[in-house]
C-alpha positions as CSV (number, residue, x, y, z in Angstrom):
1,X,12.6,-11.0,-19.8
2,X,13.1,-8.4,-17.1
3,X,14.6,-8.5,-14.7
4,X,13.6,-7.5,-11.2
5,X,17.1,-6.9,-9.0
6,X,20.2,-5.4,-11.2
7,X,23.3,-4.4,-9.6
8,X,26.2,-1.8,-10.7
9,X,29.6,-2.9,-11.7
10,X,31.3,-1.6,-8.3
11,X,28.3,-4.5,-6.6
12,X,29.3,-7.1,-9.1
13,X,33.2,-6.6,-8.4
14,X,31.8,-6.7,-4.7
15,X,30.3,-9.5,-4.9
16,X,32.6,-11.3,-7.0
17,X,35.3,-10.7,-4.5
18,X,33.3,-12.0,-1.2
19,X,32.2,-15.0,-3.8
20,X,36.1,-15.7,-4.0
21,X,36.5,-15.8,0.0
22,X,33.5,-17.1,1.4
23,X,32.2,-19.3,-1.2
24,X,28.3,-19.7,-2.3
25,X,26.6,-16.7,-1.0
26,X,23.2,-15.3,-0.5
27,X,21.3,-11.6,-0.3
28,X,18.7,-11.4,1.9
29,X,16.1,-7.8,2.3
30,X,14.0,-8.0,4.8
31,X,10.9,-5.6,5.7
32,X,12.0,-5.3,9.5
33,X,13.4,-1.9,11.0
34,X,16.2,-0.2,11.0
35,X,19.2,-2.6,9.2
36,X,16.6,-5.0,8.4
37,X,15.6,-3.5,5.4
38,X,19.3,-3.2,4.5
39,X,20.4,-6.0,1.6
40,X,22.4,-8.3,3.4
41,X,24.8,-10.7,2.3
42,X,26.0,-13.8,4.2
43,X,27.5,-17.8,3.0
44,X,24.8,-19.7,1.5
45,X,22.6,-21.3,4.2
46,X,23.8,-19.3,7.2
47,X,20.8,-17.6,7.1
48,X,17.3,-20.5,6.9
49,X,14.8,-19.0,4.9
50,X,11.2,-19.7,5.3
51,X,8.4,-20.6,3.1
52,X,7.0,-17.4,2.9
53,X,10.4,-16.2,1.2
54,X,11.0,-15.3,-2.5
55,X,13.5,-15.1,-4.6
56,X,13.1,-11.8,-6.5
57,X,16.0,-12.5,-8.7
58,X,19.5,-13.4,-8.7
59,X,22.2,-11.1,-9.4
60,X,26.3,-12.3,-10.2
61,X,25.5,-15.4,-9.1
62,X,23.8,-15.0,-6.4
63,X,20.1,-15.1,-5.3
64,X,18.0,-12.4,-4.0
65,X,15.5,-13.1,-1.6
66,X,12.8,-11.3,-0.1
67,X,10.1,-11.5,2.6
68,X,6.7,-11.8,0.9
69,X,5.7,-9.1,2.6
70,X,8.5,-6.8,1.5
71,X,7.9,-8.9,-2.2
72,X,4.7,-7.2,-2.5
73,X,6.0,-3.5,-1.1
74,X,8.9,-3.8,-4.0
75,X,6.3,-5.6,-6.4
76,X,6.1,-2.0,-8.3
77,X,9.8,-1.2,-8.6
78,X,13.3,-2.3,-10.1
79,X,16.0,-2.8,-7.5
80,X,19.9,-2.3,-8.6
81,X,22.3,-2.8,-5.9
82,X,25.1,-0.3,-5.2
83,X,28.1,0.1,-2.8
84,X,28.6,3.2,-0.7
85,X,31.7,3.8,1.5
86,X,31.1,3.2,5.7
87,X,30.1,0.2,7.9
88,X,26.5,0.6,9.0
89,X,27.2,-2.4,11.4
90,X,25.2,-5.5,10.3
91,X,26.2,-9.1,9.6
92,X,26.8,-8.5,6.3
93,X,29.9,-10.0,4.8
94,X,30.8,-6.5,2.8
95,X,30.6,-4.7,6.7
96,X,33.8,-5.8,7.1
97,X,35.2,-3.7,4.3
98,X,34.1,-0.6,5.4
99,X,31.3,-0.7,3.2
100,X,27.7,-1.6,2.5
101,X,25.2,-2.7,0.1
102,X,22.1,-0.2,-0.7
103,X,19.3,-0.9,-2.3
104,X,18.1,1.9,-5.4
105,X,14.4,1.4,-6.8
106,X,12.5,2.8,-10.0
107,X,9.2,2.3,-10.5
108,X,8.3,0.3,-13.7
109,X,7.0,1.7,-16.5
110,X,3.5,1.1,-18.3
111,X,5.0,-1.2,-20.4
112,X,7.2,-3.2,-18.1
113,X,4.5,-3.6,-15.9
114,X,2.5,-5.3,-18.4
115,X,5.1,-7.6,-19.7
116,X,5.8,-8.4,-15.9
117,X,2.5,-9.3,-15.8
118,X,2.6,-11.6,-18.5
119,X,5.8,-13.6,-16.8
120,X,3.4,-14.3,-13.9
């Protein structure tokens, strides 16, 4: 099965440590301006999603949702979180280490496409 959001080991160690201080967390994208189309991450429930929200996938635990609209502009790709040094000042939990969460993307190939297809 493919997966649709991956993340690199320095996310996961991220992620593992905010896990260990704030508890059951969440990642939300959305397809707003400027940090709004930054992954965020915040306690699990702090931010009420709606019904038009998806889960792409999930990664160290933790769920990663979309938008619908910004489901079917990342529809075509692979997304594999990352950590770069430097606040860019949202209400991300990780903003308070001096760093953030960025979002990479490849598009999928032939091949993945058509097995994603299958999944549904």
């Amino acid at each position: 099965m493919i997966q649709r959001v991956l993340a690199t080991e320095s996310a996961l160690t991220l992620i593992a440590r905010l896990q260990a201080r704030y508890g059951e967390l969440m990642f939300y994208q959305s397809h707003g301006c400027c940090d709004g189309s930054t992954p965020m991450l915040f306690p699990k429930g702090e931010m009420a999603l709606n019904s038009t929200d998806i889960q792409m996938g999930e990664v160290g635990g933790v769920p990663f949702h979309v938008s619908e609209m910004q489901f079917d502009y990342l529809s075509g790709s692979q997304i594999t979180l990352d950590v770069e040094a430097g606040s860019v000042g949202t209400f991300s939990l990780e903003d308070s280490e001096g760093v953030h969460f960025v979002a990479r993307s490849r598009l999928w190939t032939d091949e993945e496409w058509r097995e994603l297809s299958a999944q549904g």
